[in-house]
N, C-alpha and C positions, 0 to 999 in steps of 0.2 A: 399876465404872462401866458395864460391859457388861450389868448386870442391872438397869437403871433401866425401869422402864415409858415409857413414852411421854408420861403427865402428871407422873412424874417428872422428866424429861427439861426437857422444856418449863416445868416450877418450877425447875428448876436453871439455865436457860438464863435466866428472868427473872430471878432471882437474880443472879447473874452478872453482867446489863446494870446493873440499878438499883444494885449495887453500882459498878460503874465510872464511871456517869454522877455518884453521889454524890462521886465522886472525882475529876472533873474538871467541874465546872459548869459553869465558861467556856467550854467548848469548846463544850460541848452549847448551851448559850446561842448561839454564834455558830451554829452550823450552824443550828440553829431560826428565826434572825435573817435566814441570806441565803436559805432556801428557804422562808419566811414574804414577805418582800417579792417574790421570784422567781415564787410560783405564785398571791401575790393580783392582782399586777400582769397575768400570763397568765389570770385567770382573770376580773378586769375588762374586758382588752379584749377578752377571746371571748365576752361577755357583752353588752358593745354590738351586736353582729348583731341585729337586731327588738326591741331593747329598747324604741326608740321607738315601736313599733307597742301592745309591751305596754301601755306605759302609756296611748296616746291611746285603745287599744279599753276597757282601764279608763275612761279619762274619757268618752268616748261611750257606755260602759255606763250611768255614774251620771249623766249629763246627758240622757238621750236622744236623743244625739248624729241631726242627720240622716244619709243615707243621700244624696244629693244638694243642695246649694245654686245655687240657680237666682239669677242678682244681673242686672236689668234695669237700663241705665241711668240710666233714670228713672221715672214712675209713669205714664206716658202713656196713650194709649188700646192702642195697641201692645204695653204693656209686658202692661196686663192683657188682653189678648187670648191673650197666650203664657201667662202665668198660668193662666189659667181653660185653655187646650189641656193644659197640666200635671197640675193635680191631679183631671183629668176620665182622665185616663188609667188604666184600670184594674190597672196596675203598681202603681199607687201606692196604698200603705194609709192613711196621713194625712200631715196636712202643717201647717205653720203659716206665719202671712203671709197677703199681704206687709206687712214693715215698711220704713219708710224709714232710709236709710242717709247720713251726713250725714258731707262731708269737710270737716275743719277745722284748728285746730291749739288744742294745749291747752299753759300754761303752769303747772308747779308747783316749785318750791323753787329757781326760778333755773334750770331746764331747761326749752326749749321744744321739743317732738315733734309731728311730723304724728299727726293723731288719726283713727280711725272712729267716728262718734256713731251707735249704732243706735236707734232710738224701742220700748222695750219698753212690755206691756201690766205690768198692775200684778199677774196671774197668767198667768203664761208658758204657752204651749199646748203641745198634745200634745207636738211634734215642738221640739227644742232648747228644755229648761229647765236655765239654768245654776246651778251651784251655787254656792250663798255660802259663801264661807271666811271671812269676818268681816263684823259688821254685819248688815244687810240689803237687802232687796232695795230697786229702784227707786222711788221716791215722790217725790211737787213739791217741786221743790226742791234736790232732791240728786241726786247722780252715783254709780255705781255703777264701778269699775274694776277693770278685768280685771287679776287676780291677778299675770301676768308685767309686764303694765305698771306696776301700782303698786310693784313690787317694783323695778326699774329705776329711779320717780322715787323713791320712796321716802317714798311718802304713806302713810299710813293713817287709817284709818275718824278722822272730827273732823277731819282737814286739810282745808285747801282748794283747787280747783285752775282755771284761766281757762281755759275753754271759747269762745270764738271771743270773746274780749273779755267774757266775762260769770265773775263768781266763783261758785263754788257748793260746798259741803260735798261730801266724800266720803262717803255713808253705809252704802259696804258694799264690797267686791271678791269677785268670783266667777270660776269657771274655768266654759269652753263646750269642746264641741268642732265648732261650727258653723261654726269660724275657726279658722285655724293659728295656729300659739304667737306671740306678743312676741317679732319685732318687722313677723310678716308677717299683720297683720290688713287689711292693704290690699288686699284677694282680686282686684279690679279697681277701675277708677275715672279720677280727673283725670290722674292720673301712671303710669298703667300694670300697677299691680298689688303682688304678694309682693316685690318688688326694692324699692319703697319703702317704706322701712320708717316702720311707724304702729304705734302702738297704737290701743287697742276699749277706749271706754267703753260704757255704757246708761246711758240719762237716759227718763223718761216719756213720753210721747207728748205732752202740753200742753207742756212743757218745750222739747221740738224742733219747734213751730211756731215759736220765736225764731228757730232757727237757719234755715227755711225763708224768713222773711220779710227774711235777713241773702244770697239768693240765692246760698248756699254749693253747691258741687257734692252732689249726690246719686245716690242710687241704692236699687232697690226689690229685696227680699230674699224669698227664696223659699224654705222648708226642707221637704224632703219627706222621708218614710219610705215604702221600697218593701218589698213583699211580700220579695222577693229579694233582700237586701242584696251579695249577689255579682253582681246581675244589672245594675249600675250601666253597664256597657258599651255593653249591648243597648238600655237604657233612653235614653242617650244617645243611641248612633245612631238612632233613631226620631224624635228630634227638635232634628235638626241640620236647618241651610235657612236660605235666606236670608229667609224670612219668621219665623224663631223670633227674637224681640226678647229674648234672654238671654244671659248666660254660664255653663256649667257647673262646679261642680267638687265631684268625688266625695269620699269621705271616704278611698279608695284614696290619692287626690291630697294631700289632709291628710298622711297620715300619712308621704309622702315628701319634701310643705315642711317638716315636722315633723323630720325625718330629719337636714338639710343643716344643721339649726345644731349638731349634733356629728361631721358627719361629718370633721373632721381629728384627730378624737379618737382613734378606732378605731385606726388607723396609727401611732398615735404609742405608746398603750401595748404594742398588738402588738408591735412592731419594739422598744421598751423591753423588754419583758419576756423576750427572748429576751436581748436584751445585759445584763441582771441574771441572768439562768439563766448565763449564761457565767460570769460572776463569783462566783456562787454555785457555780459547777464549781472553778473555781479555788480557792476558797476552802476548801471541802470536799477537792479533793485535797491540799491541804497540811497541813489538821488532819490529815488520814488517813496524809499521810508523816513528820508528825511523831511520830505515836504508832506508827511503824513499829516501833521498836526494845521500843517495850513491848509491842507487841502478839506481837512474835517470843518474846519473853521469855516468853509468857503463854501461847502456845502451845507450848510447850516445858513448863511448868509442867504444861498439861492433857496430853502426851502422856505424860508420866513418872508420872500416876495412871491412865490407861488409858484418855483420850477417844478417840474414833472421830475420824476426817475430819468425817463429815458434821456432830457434833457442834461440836466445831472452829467451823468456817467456820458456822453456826447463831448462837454464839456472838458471834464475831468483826461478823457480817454486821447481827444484830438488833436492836442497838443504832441505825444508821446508819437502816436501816430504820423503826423504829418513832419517828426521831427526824422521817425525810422526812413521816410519814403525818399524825404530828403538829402540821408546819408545814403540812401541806398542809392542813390543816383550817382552821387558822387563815386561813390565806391566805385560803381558801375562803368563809369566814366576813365578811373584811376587806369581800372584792369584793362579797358579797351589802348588808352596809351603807353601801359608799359606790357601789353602783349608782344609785340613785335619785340621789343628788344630781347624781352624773357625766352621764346622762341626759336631766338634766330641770333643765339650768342658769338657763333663764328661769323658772320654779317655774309655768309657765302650763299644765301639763298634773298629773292627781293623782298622786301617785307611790302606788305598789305595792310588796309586800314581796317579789314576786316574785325569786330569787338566778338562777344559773349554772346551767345548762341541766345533763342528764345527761352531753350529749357533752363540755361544757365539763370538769365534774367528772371525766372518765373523761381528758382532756387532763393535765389540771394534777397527777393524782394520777401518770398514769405521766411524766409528766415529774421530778415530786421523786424517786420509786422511782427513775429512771434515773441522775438526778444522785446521788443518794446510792451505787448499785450499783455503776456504771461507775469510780464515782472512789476506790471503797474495794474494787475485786475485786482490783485488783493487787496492793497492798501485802497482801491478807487470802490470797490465795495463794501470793505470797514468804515470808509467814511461815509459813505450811504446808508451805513444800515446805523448809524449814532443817530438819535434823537434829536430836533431841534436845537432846546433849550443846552442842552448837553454840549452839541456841538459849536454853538455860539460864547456857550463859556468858556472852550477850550481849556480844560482843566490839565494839571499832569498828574498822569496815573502813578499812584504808588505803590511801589516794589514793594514784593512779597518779604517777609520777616522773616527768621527763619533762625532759632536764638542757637543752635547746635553750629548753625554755620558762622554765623556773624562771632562767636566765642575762637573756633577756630582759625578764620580769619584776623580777629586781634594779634594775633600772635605774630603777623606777616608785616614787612614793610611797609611804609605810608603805600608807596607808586607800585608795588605788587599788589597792595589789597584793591586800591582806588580800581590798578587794573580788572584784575576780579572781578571785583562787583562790577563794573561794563560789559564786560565779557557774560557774565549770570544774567544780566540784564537782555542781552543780545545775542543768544548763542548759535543761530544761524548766519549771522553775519558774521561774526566769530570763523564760522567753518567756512565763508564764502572767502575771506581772509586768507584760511591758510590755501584752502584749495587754487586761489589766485599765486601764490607765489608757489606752491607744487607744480602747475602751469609752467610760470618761467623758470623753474629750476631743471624742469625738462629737456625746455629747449634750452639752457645752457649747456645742460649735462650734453646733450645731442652733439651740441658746437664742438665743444672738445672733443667730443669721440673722432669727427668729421676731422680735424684740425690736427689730430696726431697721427692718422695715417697717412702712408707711405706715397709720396706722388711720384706719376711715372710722367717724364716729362716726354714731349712731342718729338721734341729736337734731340741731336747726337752731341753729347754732354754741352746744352744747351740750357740753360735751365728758365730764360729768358721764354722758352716755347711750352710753357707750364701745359698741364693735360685742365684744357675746358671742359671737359665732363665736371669733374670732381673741384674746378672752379665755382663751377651753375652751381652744383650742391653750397658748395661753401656760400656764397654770393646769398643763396636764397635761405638760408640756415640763418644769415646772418641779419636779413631784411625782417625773416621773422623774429627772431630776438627782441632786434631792438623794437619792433612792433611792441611784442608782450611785455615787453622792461617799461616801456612810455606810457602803457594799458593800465600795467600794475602798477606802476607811482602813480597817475591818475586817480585809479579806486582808492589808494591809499591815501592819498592826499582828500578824495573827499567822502572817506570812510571816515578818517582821522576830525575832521570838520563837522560833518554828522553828529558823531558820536558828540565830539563838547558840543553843539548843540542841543541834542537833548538830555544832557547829563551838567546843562548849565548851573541848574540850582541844586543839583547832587554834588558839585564841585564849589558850589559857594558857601554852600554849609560846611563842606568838608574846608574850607578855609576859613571860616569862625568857627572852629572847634581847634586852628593850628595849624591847618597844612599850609607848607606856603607855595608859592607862583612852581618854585623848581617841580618840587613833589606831586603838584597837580599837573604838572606839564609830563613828566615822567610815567606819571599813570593814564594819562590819554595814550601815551605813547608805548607804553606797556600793553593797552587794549590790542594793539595792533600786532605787536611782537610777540607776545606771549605767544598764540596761534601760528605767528609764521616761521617758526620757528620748528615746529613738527613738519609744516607744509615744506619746510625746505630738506628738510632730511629724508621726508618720503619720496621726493623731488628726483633723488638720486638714482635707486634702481628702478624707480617707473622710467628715468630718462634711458638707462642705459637699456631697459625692454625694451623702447622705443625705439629701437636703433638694432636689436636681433634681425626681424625682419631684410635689414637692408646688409650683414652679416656674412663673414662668408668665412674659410677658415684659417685664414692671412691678418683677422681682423686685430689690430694693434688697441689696446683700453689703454685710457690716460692714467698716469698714478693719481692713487685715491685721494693723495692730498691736493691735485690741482681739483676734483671734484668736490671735495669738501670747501676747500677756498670757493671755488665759483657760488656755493649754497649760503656759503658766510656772507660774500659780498652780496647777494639779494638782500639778507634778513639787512646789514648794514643798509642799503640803498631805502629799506624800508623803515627804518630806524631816523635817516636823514628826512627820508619826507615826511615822516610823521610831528617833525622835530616844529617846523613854522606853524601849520594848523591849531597846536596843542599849546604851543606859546602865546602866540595871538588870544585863544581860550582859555588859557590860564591866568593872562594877565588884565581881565575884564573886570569892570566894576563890582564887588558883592554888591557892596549898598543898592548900586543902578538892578540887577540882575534878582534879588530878592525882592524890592519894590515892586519891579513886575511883577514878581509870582504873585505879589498880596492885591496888584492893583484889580 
C-alpha cells in the first residue's frame, strides 16, 4: 500500500467511493436530495440582489429604453415650453415626443383595470421602441398591450378588449422600458402615481382622438436619451423650478419600482434556505452515524492491509465530499433556471439567462463542503482513532445501566419505555429531531400568517387581477414549505431506519422477553415523536417572530387553533413516516438478528 504513486492512490480512492456509493444508493440519493434543495434555494435568494436591475438594463438595452421620462400634465403652452427647454439642453442626445397619455379604464374577460393609453406613431422614434413579443405593432384599429398586462388579463393577440367604452382587437403585445413593470404604469396623473395600479396599452395616434374628445384625464410624455446615462442627477437638478411644467423619473427610479414587486421574496428564500441547510445537516449527520459502524469496520479492514491515516480519512471523507460538490451543481443549476421566472413574475420585463453571481457560487459551494465535512468528521475520525483488532470485530457497544432509571422506567408502556431508552441512547439526534420539525412548523406557522391577510386586488372589483406582490410571497412561502416538509419526512424516514438499525439487537431481545412486532414498531416510532412533539409546539411562536419583522399595524394573525392544527398535522405526517421503517424493523428475524450478534 505504501508504494502506491499518487495517481495510484487517487484510482484507488475513486475505486473505493464508486464502489460504496454502488452499495448503498439510497443514501447517496438522499444526501444529493437535501443538499440539492439546500444550496438551490441559497443560491436563488442570493441571486435576487440586482437581479431586477439585470433584467430591466437587458430590456432598456433592446428597447432603447430612455434615460429620463419627462410626463407634463397636459399639452398646454406651458407643457411645451418645458419641452422645448428640455431637449434644447445639450445633455441630451435625442429624444422622442411628446406623445399623449390617456387615463382610462379598460375592460377584458370579466376583469376591469385602471388603464394608461399612450398615442404611438406607427414607427417608434429614436428614443423608447418597444418590442413586440406577439403580433404586431400599432395600427387603426387595434390595441397593442403591454406584455405584464396582457398576461394578468389574459388576452392574446385576436382577443378583444373595452377601452373607455369602445371594443377593439388586440393585435399585438410588447415590453418597453419607458415605464415600470404591470401593475405600476401610472408614473403620475388623476390618482397620484406607481401606488395605483394600471396597466399600458398603445393604440395609434387617430385612434386616441376618440379618447381626447371622451375629456379623459391626460398627460404629455417626454423620452429623452442623454450623453451620460449616469449623469440623470445632475441633468435633473438643472431643471427643477417652479416654472419647469413636468415630472421626472429616471430610469435609476425604474428599476427600484421594478424592484418592490419581489422585494418580500429575497427574505423569504434567504431565511428558507438556511432552515433547509439545517435540516440537510441533520440529515447528513444521521446517514453519517448510521454507517458509523461500517465505516469502523472499513477502517479496520484498510489498516490490516497497510493504509496510512491520510489515506483513510481520503477515503472515508471523498465520498461525502464529491457527493456535496455534486448537489451543489445541481442546485446551482436549479437557481439559474427558475431565476428568471422568480424575478420577473409580471413577464413585463425580458428575462436573461443570466445565473448566480461568482460570490453567490463561492457561498452555496462552501456551505455544501461544510455540511457535508462538519457532519461526517466525527464519525470519520472515531472510526480512525478504534484500534485494529477492535475495529475488525465490530463489536456493539453496551449501554450504560443505570438501576434508578431502568426501575422508573418499568413503570412506563412497552413503546414509551422502548422509546426512551433510544432516545437515552441518542440524545443528540433526539434534539436534531425535534429541531427539524421546529423548522417546518415555522414555515408553516409563516404560510398561514401570509395566507390570512387582506388582499388588495389590482383590478376594480376584479378579483381575477389578484396583487402579484403578496402572490410572490405566497408562491415562494409555499415552494419553501413543501421544500422543508419533503427535508423532514426524508430525515425521518432515515432517522427512523437508523435508529432500528442500531437498536436491532436491543429490539430482539426486547421481543424474547415479550414484546411483540406492534409494541416494537411503536417504540421506533415513539423515538421519533416523543421529541417532535415539543419541536412543534416551539415551532409556533418562533414561526409567528418569524413573520414580526415583515409586520406592520394592519397585520391580521390566524386563529390559534388553525396554528395548533398546522403543528399537529407535522407531528401526524411524522408519525406516518415513521410508521413503514419501524415495521419493516420490527418485523425482522430475532433468531436471524441474534445469530449475527453471536456470529
Amino acid at each position: 500500500m505504501g508504494e502506491l504513486t499518487v495517481m495510484g492512490r487517487i484510482l484507488l480512492v475513486f475505486r473505493l467511493v464508486r464502489s460504496d456509493l454502488r452499495r448503498h444508493p439510497g443514501q447517496a440519493a438522499m444526501l444529493l436530495l437535501s443538499l440539492t434543495v439546500a444550496t438551490g434555494m441559497l443560491a436563488l435568494g442570493g441571486s435576487l440582489g440586482g437581479a431586477t436591475e439585470t433584467l430591466y438594463r437587458h430590456t432598456r438595452a433592446a428597447t432603447a429604453g430612455p434615460d429620463v421620462v419627462a410626463v407634463s400634465p397636459d399639452d398646454s403652452a406651458a407643457a411645451a415650453h418645458t419641452q422645448a427647454a428640455l431637449t434644447s439642453d445639450p445633455a441630451v442626445a435625442a429624444h422622442s415626443g411628446p406623445y399623449l397619455q390617456y387615463y382610462s379604464k379598460l375592460s377584458a374577460k370579466g376583469s376591469t383595470s385602471h388603464v394608461v393609453v399612450t398615442a404611438a406613431d406607427a414607427e417608434p422614434g429614436k428614443v423608447d421602441r418597444p418590442l413586440v413579443t406577439s403580433g404586431t405593432w400599432v395600427r387603426s384599429g387595434g390595441v397593442v398591450v403591454e406584455r405584464g398586462f396582457a398576461t394578468a388579463l389574459g388576452v392574446h393577440v385576436g382577443d378583444h378588449v373595452t377601452v373607455a367604452g369602445r371594443s377593439m382587437p388586440v393585435v399585438g403585445t410588447a415590453v418597453s422600458a419607458a415605464t415600470t413593470v404591470y401593475p405600476f404604469a401610472q408614473l403620475t396623473g388623476p390618482d397620484g402615481g406607481p401606488s395605483d395600479y394600471s396597466g399600458l396599452v398603445w393604440m395609434s395616434e387617430p385612434d386616441t382622438r376618440v379618447l381626447a374628445s371622451k375629456h379623459l384625464p391626460a398627460a404629455s410624455l417626454l423620452y429623452l436619451k442623454l450623453h451620460d446615462p449616469d449623469a440623470t442627477r445632475m441633468f435633473l437638478n438643472a431643471h427643477r423650478g417652479p416654472a419647469v411644467y413636468a415630472t421626472f423619473f429616471s430610469w435609476q427610479f425604474m428599476i427600484v419600482q421594478d424592484g418592490s414587486i419581489i422585494e418580500g421574496t429575497q427574505p423569504i428564500l434567504v431565511i428558507g434556505s438556511w432552515l433547509l441547510s439545517f435540516l440537510a445537516i441533520a440529515g447528513v449527520a444521521t446517514l453519517a452515524a448510521g454507517r458509523a459502524a461500517k465505516q469502523t469496520r472499513r477502517v479496520g479492514l484498510l489498516k490490516a492491509v497497510g493504509a496510512t491515516p491520510g489515506l483513510i480519512a481520503a477515503v472515508l471523507l471523498s465520498e461525502y465530499v464529491a457527493l456535496a460538490l455534486i448537489a451543489d451543481v445541481l442546485g446551482l443549476l436549479a437557481a439559474r433556471f427558475t431565476q428568471p421566472i422568480v424575478v420577473n413574475p409580471t413577464a413585463s420585463l425580458l428575462t436573461t439567462s443570466a445565473g448566480p453571481s461568482g460570490g453567490v457560487i463561492t457561498i452555496t459551494t462552501v456551505v455544501a463542503l461544510a455540511v457535508a465535512l462538519l457532519t461526517t468528521l466525527g464519525p470519520t475520525l472515531r472510526a480512525m482513532r478504534t484500534e485494529t483488532v477492535a475495529a475488525l470485530s465490530d463489536a456493539a457497544r453496551q449501554p450504560d445501566q443505570r438501576a434508578r432509571l431502568t426501575r422508573l422506567a418499568a413503570m412506563l408502556p412497552v413503546p414509551v419505555l422502548l422509546g426512551l431508552r433510544l432516545i437515552a441512547r441518542r440524545p443528540g439526534r433526539a434534539f436534531l429531531q425535534a429541531c427539524s420539525i421546529t423548522a417546518t412548523v415555522i414555515t408553516i406557522t409563516a404560510l398561514l400568517m401570509i395566507f390570512v391577510q387582506r388582499q388588495v386586488s389590482y383590478g376594480i372589483d376584479s378579483p381575477r387581477l389578484g396583487n402579484l406582490e403578496d402572490a410572490q410571497s405566497r408562491h415562494m412561502i409555499i415552494a419553501v414549505a413543501a421544500a422543508l416538509v419533503t427535508l423532514a419526512a426524508v430525515n425521518t424516514l432515515t432517522t427512523t431506519w437508523t435508529t432500528a438499525l442500531e437498536a436491532r439487537h436491543t429490539m430482539a431481545v426486547a421481543r424474547t422477553l415479550g414484546a411483540t412486532p406492534g409494541q416494537v414498531t411503536a417504540g421506533l416510532s415513539a423515538a421519533q415523536l416523543l421529541p417532535s412533539v415539543p419541536g412543534a409546539v416551539v415551532g409556533i411562536p418562533l414561526g409567528i417572530a418569524f413573520c414580526w419583522p415583515f409586520s406592520h399595524a394592519g397585520t391580521i394573525y390566524p386563529p390559534a387553533w388553525w396554528l395548533f392544527a398546522g403543528a399537529s398535522a407535522t407531528v401526524l405526517v411524522t408519525a406516518a413516516c415513521t410508521a413503514l421503517p419501524a415495521r419493516t424493523a420490527a418485523h425482522r428475524s430475532v433468531a436471524q438478528t441474534l445469530s449475527a450478534e453471536t456470529t
